[in-house]
LUMTOR-412419 format. One record per residue (C-alpha): chain; residue number from 1; x, y, z. Coordinates in steps of 0.25 Angstrom, whole numbers, plus 5000, padded with zeros to 4 digits. Layout:
N
<node unit="A" pos="NUM" xx="X" yy="Y" zz="Z"/>
...
***
This chain:
163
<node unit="A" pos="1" xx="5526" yy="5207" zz="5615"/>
<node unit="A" pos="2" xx="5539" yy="5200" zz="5619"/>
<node unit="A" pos="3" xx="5547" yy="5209" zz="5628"/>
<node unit="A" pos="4" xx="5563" yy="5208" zz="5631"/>
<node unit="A" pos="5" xx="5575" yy="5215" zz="5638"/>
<node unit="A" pos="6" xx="5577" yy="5221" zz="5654"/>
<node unit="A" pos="7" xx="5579" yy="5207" zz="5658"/>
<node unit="A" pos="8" xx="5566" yy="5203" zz="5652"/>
<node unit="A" pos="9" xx="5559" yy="5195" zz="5642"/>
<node unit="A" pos="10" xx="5543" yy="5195" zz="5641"/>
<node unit="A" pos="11" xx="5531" yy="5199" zz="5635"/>
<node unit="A" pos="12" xx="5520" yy="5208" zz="5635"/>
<node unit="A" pos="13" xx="5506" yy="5212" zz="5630"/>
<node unit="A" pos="14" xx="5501" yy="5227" zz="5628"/>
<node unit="A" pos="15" xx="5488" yy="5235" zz="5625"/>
<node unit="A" pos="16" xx="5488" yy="5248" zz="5617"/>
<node unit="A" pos="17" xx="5478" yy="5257" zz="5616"/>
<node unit="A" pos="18" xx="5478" yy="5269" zz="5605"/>
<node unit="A" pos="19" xx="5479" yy="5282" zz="5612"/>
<node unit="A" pos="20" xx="5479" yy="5294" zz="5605"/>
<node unit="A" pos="21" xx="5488" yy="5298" zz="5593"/>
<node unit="A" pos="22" xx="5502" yy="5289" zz="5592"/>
<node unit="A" pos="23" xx="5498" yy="5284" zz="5606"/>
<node unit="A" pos="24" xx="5495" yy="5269" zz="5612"/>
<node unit="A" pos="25" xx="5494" yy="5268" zz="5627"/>
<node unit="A" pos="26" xx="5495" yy="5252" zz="5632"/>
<node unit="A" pos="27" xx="5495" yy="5242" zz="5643"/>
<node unit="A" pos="28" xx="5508" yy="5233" zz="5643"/>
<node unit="A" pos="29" xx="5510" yy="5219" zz="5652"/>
<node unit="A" pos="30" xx="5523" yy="5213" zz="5652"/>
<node unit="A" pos="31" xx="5527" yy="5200" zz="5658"/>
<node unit="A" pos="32" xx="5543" yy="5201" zz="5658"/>
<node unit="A" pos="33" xx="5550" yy="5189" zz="5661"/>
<node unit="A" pos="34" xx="5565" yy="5192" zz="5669"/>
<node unit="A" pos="35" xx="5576" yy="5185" zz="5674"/>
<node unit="A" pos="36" xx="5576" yy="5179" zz="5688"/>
<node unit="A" pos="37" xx="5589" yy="5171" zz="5696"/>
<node unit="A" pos="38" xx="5594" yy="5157" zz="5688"/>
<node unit="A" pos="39" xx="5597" yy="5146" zz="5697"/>
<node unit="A" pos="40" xx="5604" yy="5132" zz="5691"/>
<node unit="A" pos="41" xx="5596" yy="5121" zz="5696"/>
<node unit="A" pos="42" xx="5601" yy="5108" zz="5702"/>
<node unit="A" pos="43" xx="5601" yy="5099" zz="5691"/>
<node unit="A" pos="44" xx="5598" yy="5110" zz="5680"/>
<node unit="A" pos="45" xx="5609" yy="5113" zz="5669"/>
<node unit="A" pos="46" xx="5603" yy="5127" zz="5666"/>
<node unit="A" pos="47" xx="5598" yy="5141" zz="5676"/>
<node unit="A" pos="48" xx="5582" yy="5140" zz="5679"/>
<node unit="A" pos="49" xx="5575" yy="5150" zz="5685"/>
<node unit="A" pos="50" xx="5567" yy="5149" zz="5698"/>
<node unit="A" pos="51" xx="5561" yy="5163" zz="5696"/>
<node unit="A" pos="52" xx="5553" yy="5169" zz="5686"/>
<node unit="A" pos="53" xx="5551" yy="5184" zz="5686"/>
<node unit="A" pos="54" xx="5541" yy="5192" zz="5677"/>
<node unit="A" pos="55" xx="5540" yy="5207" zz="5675"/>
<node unit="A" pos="56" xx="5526" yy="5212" zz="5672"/>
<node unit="A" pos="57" xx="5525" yy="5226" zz="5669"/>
<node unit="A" pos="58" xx="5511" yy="5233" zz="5665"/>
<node unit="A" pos="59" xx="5515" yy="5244" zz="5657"/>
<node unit="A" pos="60" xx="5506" yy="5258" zz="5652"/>
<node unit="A" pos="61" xx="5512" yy="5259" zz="5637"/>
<node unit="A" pos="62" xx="5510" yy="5272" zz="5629"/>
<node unit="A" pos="63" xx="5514" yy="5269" zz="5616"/>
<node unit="A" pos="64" xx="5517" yy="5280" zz="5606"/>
<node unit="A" pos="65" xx="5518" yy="5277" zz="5591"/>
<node unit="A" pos="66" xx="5528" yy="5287" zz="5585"/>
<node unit="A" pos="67" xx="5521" yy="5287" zz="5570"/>
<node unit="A" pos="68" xx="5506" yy="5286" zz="5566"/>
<node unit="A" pos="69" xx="5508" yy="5281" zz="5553"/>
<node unit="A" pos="70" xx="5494" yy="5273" zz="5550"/>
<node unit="A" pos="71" xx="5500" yy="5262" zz="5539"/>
<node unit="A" pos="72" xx="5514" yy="5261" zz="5546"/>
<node unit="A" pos="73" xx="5517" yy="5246" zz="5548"/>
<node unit="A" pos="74" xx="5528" yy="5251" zz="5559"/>
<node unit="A" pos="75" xx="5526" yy="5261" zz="5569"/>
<node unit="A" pos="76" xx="5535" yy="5264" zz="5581"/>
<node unit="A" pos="77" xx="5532" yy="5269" zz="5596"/>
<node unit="A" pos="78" xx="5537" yy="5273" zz="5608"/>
<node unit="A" pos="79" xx="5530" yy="5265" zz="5619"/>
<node unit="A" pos="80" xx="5530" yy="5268" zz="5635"/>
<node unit="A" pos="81" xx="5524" yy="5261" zz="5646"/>
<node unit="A" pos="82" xx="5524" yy="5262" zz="5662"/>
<node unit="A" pos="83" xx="5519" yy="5255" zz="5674"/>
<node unit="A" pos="84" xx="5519" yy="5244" zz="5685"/>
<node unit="A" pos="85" xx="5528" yy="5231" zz="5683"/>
<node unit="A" pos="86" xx="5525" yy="5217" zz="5692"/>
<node unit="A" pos="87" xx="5537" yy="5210" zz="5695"/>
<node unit="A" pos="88" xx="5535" yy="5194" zz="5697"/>
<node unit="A" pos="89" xx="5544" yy="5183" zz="5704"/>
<node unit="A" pos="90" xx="5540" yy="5170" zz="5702"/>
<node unit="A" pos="91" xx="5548" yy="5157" zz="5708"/>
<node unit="A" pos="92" xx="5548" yy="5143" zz="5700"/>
<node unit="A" pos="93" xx="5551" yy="5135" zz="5710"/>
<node unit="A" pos="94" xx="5538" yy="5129" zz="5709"/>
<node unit="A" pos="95" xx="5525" yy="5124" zz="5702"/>
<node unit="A" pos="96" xx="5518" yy="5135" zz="5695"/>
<node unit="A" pos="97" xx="5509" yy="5138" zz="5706"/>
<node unit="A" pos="98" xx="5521" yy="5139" zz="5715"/>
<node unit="A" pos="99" xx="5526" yy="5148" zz="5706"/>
<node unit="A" pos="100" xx="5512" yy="5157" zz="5706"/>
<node unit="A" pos="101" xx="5515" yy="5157" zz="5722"/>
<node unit="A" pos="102" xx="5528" yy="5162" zz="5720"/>
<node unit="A" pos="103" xx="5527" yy="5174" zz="5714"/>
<node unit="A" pos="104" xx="5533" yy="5187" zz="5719"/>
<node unit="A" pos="105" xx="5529" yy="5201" zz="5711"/>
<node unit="A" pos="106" xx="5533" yy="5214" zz="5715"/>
<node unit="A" pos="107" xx="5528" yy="5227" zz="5706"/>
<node unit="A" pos="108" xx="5539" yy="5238" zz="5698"/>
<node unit="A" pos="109" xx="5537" yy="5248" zz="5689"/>
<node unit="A" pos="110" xx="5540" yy="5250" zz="5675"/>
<node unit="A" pos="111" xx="5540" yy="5257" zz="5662"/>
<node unit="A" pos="112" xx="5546" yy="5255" zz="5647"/>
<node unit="A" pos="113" xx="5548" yy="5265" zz="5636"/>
<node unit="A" pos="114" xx="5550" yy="5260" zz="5623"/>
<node unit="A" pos="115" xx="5551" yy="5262" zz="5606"/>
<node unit="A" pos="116" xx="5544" yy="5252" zz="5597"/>
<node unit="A" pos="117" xx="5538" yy="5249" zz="5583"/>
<node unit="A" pos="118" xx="5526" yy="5242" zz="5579"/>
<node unit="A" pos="119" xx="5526" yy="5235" zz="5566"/>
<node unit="A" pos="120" xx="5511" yy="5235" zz="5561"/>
<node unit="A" pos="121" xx="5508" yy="5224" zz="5551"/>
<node unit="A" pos="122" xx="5493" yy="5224" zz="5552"/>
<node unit="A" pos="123" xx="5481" yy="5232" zz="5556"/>
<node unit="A" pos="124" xx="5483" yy="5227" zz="5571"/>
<node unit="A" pos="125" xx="5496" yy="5220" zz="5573"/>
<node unit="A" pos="126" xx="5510" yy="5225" zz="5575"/>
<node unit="A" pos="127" xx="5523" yy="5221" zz="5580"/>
<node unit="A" pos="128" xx="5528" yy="5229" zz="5591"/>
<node unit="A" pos="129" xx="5542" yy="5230" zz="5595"/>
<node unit="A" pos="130" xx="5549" yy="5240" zz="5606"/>
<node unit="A" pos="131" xx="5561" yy="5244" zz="5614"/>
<node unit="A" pos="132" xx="5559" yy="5248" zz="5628"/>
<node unit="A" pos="133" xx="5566" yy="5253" zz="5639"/>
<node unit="A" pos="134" xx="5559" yy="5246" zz="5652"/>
<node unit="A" pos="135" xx="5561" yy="5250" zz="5665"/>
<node unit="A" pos="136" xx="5554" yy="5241" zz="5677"/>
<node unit="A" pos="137" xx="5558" yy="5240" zz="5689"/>
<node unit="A" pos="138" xx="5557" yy="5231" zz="5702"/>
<node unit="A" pos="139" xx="5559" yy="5234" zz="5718"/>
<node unit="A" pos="140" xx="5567" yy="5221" zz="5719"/>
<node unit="A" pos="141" xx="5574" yy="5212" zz="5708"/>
<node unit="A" pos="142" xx="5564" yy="5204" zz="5700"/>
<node unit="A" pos="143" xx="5572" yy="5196" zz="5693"/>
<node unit="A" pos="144" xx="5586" yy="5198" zz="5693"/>
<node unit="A" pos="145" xx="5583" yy="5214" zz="5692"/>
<node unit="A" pos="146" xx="5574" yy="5226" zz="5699"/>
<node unit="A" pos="147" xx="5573" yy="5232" zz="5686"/>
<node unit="A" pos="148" xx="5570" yy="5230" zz="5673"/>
<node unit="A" pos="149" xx="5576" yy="5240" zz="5665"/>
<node unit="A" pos="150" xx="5579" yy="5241" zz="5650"/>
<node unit="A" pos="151" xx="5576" yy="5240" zz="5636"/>
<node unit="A" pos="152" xx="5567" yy="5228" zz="5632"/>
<node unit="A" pos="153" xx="5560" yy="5225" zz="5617"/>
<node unit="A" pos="154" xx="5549" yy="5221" zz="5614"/>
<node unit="A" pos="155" xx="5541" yy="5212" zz="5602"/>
<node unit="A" pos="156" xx="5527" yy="5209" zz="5601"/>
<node unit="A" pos="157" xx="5514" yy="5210" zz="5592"/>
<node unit="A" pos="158" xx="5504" yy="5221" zz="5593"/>
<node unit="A" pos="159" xx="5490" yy="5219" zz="5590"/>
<node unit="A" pos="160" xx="5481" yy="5232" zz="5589"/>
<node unit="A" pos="161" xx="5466" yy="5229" zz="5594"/>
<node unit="A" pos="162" xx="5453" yy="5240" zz="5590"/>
<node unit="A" pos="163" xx="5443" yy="5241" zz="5601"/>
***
């Protein structure tokens, strides 16, 4: 999944499970790329950035489908999802092994609810699209902010596996 908005852009992966009924329960791992300080370079005509700084929220999803149609092709949902959220600093004023050295993390919390629609053209695959409203939030500034609130949509492809 390809995720945007709060002063983010990144991406995702997810595992549902069935629950019972309407409901999927699921495991979400972000890695959410923000914005850090831009410095002009001597000699550079354009900004670079000497930090990089990654949101990585693990999220507990529940997933609720709001029709159980078996041969709809589109089927909406309300989604939700809660838990810890790393925050990471990295400095590139280095090689990349400098840069590994360099890392500062600090740990948040976080939660998201959200409205979707999976569009089902196979047995197993979908595309999967939601709005959420994210709230994530930091003791001190990881990029240019503490927290990480807002709306943000998401993209991606869904791929349901039988065990």
């Amino acid at each position: 999944r390809i995720n945007m908005g709060g002063g983010y852009v990144g991406s995702s992966v997810a595992y549902f499970q069935k629950g019972s009924g309407r409901l999927l329960y699921g495991l979400n791992i972000d890695l959410l790329a923000v914005e850090t300080v831009r410095e002009l370079l001597p000699n550079r005509f354009v900004p670079v950035y000497r930090e990089t700084a990654l949101i990585v929220p693990l999220w507990l999803t529940l997933k609720i489908r709001l029709l159980q149609q078996p041969h709809s092709t589109l089927s909406p949902y309300l989604i939700s999802g809660i838990g810890p959220t790393w925050g990471l600093r990295i400095h590139n004023d280095g090689d990349f092994f400098d840069a590994l050295g360099s890392i500062q993390g600090q740990i948040g919390a976080g939660g998201f609810v959200g409205a979707g629609i999976d569009y089902l053209w196979a047995e197993d695959w979908a595309l999967s699209m939601d709005v959420r409203y994210n709230v994530i939030r930091f003791d001190n500034p990881l990029g240019l902010e503490e927290s990480y609130d807002g709306f943000s949509f998401s993209i991606g492809f869904m791929r349901a596996f039988d065990w």
